[in-house]
C-alpha positions in Angstrom: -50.9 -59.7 -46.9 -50.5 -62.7 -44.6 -53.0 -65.1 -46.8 -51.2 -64.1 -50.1 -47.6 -64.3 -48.7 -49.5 -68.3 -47.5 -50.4 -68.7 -51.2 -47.3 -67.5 -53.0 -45.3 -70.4 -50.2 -47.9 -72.6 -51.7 -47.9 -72.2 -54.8 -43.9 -72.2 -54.7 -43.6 -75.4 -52.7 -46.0 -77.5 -55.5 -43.5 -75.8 -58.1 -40.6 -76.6 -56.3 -41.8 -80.7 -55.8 -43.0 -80.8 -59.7 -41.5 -78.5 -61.7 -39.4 -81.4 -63.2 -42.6 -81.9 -65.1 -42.2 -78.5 -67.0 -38.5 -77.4 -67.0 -35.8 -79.2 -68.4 -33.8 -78.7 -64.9 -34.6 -79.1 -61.4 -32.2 -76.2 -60.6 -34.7 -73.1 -61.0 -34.3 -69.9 -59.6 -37.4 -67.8 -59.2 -37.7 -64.3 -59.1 -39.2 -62.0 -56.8 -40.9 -59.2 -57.5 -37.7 -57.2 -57.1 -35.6 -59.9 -59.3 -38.7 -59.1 -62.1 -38.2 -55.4 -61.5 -34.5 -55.3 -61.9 -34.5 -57.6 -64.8 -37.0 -55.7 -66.6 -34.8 -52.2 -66.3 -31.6 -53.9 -67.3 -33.8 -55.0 -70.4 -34.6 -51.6 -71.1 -31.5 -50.1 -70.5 -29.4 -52.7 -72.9 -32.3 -51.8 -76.0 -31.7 -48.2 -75.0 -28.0 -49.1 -75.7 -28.4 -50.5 -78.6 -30.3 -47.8 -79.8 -29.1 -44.9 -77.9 -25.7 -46.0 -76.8 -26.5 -45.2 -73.0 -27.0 -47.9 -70.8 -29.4 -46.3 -68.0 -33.5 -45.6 -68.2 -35.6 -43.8 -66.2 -37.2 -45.1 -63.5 -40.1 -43.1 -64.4 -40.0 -45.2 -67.8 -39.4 -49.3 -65.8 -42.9 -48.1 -63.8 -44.8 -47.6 -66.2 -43.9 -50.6 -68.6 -43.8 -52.9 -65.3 -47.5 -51.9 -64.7 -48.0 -52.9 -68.4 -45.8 -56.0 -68.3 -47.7 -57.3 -64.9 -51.5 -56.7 -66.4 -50.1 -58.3 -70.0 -48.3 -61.7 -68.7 -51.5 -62.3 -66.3 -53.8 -61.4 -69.6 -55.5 -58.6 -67.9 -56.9 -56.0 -69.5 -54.3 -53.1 -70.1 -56.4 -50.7 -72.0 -56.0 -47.9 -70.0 -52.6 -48.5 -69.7 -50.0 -47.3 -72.5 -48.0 -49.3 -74.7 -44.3 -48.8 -73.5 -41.9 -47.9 -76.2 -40.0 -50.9 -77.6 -42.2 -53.0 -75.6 -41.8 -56.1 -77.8 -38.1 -56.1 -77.8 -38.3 -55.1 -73.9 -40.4 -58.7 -73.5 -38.3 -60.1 -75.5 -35.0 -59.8 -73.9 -36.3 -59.9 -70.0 -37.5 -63.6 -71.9 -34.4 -64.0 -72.9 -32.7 -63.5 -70.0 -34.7 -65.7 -67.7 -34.0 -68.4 -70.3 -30.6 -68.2 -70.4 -29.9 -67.7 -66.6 -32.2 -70.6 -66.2 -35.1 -68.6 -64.3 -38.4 -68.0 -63.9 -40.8 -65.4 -62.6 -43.8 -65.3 -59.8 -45.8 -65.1 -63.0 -44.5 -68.4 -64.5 -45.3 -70.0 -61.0 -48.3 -68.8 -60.9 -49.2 -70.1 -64.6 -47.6 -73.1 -64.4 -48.8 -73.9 -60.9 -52.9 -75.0 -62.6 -50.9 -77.3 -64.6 -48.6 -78.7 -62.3 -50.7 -79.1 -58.8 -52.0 -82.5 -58.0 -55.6 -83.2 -56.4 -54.5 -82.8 -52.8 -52.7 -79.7 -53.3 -55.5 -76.4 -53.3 -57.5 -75.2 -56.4 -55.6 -72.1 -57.1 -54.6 -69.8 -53.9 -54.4 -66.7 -56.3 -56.3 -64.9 -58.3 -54.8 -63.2 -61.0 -56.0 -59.8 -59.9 -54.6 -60.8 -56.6 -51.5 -62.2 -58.1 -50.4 -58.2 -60.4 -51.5 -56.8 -56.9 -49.2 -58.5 -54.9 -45.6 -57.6 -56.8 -46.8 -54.3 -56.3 -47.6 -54.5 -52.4 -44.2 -56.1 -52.5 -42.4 -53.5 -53.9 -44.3 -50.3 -52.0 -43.7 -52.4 -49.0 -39.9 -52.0 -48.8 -38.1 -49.8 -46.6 -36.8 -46.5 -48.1 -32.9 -46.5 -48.5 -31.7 -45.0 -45.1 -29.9 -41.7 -45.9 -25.6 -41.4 -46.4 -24.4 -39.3 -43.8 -22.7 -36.6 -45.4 -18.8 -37.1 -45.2 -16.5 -34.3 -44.3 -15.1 -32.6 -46.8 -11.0 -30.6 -45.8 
């Protein structure tokens, strides 16, 4: 975990010093793989809006088409993995979103960073295996939500 949390500062710090290259602003924010996460389910919950007219979605449902999304933007193989409902218009807003609020992803950085790293900055510190593995570390990593006392009732 140490060497990949290395080469995700690495690979952040080259995007950071070049990105001006890429991006028509400087000003950047990148999302973590929680920032992904919660983008992703209010994606799916405004398209279940539209078509359902509730604005929630199961978490059951953001798992499984995050587990897609990861292995699809990396163009890994995802045949074992099912299609999500609506996943086209659930890529297509979570793109629209990050354009709009000016944002990118770890997967953008990791993309971008072949194409924007000079010779004295490494090869590539990630694979792409590595790189779907890590959001997910990430995310399993976290510490559960620490439990509401009950308040009194009268």
């Amino acid at each position: 975990m140490v060497v990949m949390g290395e080469s995700l500062r690495t690979m952040t710090r080259v995007f950071r010093r070049e990105c001006h290259r890429v991006l028509d602003s400087e000003r950047t924010t990148i999302q973590g793989a929680d920032g992904m996460l919660m983008v992703l389910q209010l994606a799916m919950a405004g398209i279940n809006k539209q078509e359902h007219g509730d604005f929630g979605v199961a978490l059951s449902e953001v798992l499984a088409a995050w587990k897609y999304f990861l292995l699809d933007n990396l163009q890994l193989s995802h045949n074992d993995i099912p299609l999500p409902q609506n996943y086209d218009l659930i890529r297509k807003e979570y793109d629209c979103f990050l354009k709009r609020t000016n944002t990118v992803d770890l997967i953008d950085v990791f993309v971008m960073f072949k194409e924007l790293r000079i010779n004295e900055d490494p090869e590539e510190p990630l694979t792409a295996e590595s790189a779907a593995r890590g959001p997910q570390i990430c995310l399993e990593k976290l510490d559960p939500l620490p439990v509401c006392p009950a308040t009194p009732s009268n």
